[in-house]
N, C-alpha and C positions, 0 to 999 in steps of 0.2 A: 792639521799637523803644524808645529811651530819648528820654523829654520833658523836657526840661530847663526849668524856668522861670530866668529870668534878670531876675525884674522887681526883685531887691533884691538887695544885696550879699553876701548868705550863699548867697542861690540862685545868682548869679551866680561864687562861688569853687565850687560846686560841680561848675556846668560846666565850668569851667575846668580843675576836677581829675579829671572824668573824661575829657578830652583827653589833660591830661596821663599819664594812669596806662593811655591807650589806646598815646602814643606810646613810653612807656617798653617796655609789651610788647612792641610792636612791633620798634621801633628802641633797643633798649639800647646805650649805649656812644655812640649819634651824637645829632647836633644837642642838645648841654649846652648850648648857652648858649638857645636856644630852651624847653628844658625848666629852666631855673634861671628864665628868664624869664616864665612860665606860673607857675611856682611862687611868684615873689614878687608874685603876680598873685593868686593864692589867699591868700598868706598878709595881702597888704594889705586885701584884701574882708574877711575874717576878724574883723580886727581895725577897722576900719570899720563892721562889723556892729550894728546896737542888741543883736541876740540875744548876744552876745558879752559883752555886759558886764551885761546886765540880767535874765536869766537865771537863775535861783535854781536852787542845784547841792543834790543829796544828799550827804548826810554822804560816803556809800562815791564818789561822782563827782569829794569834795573829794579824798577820803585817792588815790582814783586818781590823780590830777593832782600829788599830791605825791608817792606813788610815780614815776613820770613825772621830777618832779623831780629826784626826787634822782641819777636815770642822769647829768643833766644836770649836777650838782653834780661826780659821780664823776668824770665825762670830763673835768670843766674842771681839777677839782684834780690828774689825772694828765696831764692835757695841762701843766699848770705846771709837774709834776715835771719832767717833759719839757721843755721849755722850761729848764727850769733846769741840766740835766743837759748841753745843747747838743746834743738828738737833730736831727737834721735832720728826719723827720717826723713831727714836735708838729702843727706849726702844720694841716697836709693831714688831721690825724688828728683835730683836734679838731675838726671840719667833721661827722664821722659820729658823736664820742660827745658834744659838747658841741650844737653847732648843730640837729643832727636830734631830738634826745629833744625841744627846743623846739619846734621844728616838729609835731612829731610830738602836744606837747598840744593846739596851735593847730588843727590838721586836726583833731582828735575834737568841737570845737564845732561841725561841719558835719552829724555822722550826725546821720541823724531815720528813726524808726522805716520798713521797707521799701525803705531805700537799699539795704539789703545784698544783694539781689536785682536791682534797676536794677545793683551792680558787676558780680555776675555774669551778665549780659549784657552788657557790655564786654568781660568776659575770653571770653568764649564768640565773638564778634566778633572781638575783636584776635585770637585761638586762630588763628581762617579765615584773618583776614589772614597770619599769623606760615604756614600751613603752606602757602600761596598763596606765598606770597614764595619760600621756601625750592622748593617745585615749579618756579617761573619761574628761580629759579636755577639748578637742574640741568637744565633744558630748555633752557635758554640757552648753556649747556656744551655743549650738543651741538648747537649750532649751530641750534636751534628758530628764534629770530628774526633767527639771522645771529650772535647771539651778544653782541649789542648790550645787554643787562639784563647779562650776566656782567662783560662790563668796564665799565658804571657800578657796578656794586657790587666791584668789584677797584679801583676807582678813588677809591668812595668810603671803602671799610675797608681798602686792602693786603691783596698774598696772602697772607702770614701770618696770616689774620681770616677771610678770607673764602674755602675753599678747596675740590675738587671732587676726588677723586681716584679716580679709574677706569681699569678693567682688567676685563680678559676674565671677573677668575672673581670682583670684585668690585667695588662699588662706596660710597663713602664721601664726608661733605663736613661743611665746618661753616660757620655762621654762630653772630653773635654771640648772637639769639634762641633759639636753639636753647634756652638756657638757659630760656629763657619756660615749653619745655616740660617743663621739672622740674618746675614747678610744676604746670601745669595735666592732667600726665596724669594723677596720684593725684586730680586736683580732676574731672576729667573723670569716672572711674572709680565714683566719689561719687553724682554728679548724675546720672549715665546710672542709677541705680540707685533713688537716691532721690525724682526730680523726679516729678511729675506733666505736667508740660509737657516738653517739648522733649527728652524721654529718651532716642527715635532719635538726634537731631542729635546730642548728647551721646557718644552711643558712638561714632557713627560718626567722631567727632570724637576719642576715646579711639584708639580701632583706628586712627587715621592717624598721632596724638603716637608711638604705640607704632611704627610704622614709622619715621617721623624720627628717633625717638633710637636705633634700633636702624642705621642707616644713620650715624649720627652715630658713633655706635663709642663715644662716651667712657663710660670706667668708673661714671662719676661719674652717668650717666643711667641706668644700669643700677641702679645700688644705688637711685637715687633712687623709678625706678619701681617696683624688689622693696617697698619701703620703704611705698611709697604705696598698691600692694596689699593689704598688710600692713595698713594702716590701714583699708581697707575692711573686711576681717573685722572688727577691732579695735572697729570702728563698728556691725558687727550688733546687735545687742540696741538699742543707741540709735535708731539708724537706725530698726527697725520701729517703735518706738514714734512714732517723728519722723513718720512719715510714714503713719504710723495705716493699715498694710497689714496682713494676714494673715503669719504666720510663711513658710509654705508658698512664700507669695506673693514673698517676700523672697528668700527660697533660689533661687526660680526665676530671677528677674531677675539675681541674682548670679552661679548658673549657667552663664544661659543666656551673659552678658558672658563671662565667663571662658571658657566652650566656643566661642564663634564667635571668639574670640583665638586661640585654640589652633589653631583651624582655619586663619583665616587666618595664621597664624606659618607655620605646615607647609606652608601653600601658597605663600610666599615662599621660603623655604628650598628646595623641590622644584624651583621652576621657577626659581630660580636668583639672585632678587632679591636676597636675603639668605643672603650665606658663612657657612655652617655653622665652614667655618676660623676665619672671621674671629672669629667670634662667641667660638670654644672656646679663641682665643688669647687675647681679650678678656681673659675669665672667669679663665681662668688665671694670668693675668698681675696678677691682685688680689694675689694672696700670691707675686707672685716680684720679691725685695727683692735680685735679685744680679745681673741682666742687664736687664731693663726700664730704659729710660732713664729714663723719666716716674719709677718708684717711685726709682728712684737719688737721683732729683733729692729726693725727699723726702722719702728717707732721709735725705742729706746737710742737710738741714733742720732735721729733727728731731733727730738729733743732735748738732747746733749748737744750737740752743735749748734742749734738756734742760738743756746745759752752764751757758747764759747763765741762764737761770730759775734754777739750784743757785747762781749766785753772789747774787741776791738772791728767796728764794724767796715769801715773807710780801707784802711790795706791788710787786715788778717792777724796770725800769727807766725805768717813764714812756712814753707815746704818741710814736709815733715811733722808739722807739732802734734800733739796728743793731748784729746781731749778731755771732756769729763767721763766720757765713756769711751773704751776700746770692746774690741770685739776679736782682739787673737794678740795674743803672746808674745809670740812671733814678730809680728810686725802692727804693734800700738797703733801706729799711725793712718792703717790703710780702715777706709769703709765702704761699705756698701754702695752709698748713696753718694756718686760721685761729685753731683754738681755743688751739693750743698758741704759738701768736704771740700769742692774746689772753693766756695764761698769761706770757708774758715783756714784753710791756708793762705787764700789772697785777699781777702776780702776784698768788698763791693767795685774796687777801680779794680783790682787783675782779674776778677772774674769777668766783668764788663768787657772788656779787651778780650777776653778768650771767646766770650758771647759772640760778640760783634766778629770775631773771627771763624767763627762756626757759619754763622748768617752770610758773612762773605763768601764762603767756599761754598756756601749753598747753591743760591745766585748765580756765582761765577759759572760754574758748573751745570746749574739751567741755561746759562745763555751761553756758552759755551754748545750743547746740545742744539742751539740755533743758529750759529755761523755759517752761515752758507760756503765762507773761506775753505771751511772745516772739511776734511776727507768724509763722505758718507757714514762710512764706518764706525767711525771715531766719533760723528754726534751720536749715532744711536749707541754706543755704548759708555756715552755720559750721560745719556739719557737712564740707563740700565746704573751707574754708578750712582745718578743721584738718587734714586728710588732705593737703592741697596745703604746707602750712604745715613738717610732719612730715618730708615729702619733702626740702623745701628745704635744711630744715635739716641732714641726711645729707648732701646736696650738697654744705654750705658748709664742712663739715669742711676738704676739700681742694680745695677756689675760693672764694677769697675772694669772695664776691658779697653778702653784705650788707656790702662796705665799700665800695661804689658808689651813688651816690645813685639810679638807675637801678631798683637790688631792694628800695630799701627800703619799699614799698609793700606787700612779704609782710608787714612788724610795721606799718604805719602802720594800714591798715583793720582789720585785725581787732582793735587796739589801738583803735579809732576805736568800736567797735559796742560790747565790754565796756565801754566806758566809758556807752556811751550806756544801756546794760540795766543799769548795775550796779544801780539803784534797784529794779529789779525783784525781789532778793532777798528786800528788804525785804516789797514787795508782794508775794510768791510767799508767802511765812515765813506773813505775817497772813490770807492767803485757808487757807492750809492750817491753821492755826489757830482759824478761822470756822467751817471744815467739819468739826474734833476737835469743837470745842462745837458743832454742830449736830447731829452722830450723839451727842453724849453725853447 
């Protein structure tokens, strides 16, 4: 259960932003203005706060914040270009690289040691709600309660959003959350392994994300959960120290997760839940760039932007531009294939810089998970945030999702906690130093 106090205006933007960052999981894509509205709700406590201003920073908390900065600087100066060049969307783009890196330093004066633990019980929460939802929706397809949840949510997202597709030898559907679960099943995976509390819930809670996106069929969930697995080994050796287990002990848990997956996968597959076809078309269909519609479409992308990036390759064409090819009406400017769209609005120096800043909060974020400064809690659930973090980012390759204000809560907290530990280095460096000259 999460206790919010709300007697002062920093406690009070806190609860508010674990509302909000409950609704985002939830419901991504709907009620924006209720969640823009939450949001200038936090951001106003924030800055209304005494801690806020009176608060004395560490050198490494200052230079973070100017790091921070300077994304903020980059977006604005490439949203001008843009602007200046007459892209059409400048104005929508600088929204996610000027306005949010600001936001984004705003929200890190709220971590306080043990929050990072309270989030993850909100994601472990919202998780139930997101795979609740999504069960009520194919139960409702089939006429469970008359069918009355299917067409509120066909009503509320269009079939295009919201959709159920069934047949004798298969079944499939998507919602827009589904996305939630890129995230949270490599973070699930983590926590089922490394928690001390709640590590049934946790799997049990892995083993159903893994059902849903394998129901879900998109590629993009499959690479994300290969990905986030991956990162669970990747995390061994950290992890047993993290969690001050036995080696043996570790292996087993990891194991034993992995072997009762496998078990339940085979027993989907055999009694029919989950098409084996579907599944081998899936798979297959990663590397078939000739008849796949979906790769066509991003083929025909990428080779439109290779083209656009070679006409200005060093800094781009500015936030916003539009290429030789679009791919919706609507908004010219947005594509699929995020990185290489970030490569033809900024070219090669501001994508470099956003690189190098991805690779940073990687990092920071691993060793972060290893500060012994660090509250127990709080490492193993950056432990669980990088794993989740790793996934997303595979994800967003080919879906744009951190250009929606909706995901960007994957960089906001964990950008939020390294800012709050960075002092810790400091203290970590001098305790290990204290203990060289005490054995010396």
């Amino acid at each position: 259960m999460i206790v919010v106090n709300l007697t002062t205006p920093m406690r009070f933007a806190r609860g508010v932003f674990v509302a909000l960052l409950f609704l985002s999981l939830v419901a991504p894509t709907m009620l924006q203005t209720l969640k823009i509205s939450l949001l200038a709700i936090v951001v106003a406590s924030v800055l209304l706060a005494r801690e806020t201003w009176r608060t004395r920073l560490s050198p490494e908390q200052v230079a973070f914040d100017l790091w921070a900065l300077l994304y903020a600087v980059v977006g604005l100066a490439w949203g001008v270009g843009g602007l200046a060049r007459g892209n059409p969307g400048a104005v929508p783009m600088l929204t996610v690289y000027f306005v949010y890196p600001l936001v984004g330093i705003l929200l890190g004066r709220m971590a306080r040691p043990g929050d990072l633990a309270k989030i993850s019980m909100c994601l472990i929460a919202a998780t139930s709600t997101v795979l609740a939802t999504q069960a009520l929706f194919i139960a409702s397809f089939f006429e469970f309660d008359g069918g009355i949840f299917f067409r509120l949510i066909l009503g509320m997202l269009g079939e295009g959003t919201a959709v159920v597709d069934a047949t004798d030898d298969y079944l499939l559907f998507t919602l827009p959350n589904i996305s939630t679960l890129l995230f949270m099943s490599p973070w699930l995976a983590v926590h089922s392994v490394l928690a001390r509390q709640h590590r049934a819930m946790s799997a049990i809670l892995f083993f159903l994300t893994v059902g849903a996106l394998l129901l879900a069929g998109r590629r993009a969930s499959l690479l994300a959960l290969t990905g986030g697995l991956c990162a669970v080994v990747f995390l061994a050796p950290r992890s047993i120290r993290l969690s001050e287990i036995a080696l043996r002990e570790f292996v087993k848990r990891l194991g034993l997760l992995l072997l009762v997956l496998a078990g339940l996968l085979v027993t989907g597959f055999i009694s029919g839940v989950f098409s084996t076809d579907l599944l081998g078309e899936r798979l297959a269909s990663i590397f078939d760039f000739s008849t796949n519609e979906s790769n066509l479409e991003r083929r025909l992308q990428f080779d439109a932007l290779a083209k656009d990036v070679a006409e200005r390759p060093l800094v781009g064409h500015g936030l916003g531009a539009v290429g030789l090819y679009t791919r919706s009406d609507e908004q010219p400017w947005a594509y699929e294939l995020s990185y290489v769209a970030m490569m033809f609005n900024f070219g090669f120096l501001g994508f470099s810089l956003f690189a190098v800043g991805a690779i940073y909060l990687s990092l920071r974020l691993a060793r972060l998970a290893g500060l012994s400064s660090v509250p127990e809690t709080d490492r193993r659930s950056a432990a669980c945030f990088l794993a989740g973090l790793l996934a997303f980012l595979i994800a967003n390759a080919t879906n744009p999702y951190l250009a929606k204000f909706d995901y960007m809560w994957t960089i906001f907290v964990p950008l939020a906690f390294i800012r709050l530990y960075a002092i810790d280095r400091l203290v970590t460096a001098n305790r290990h130093r204290t203990a060289s000259c005490g054995a010396g």
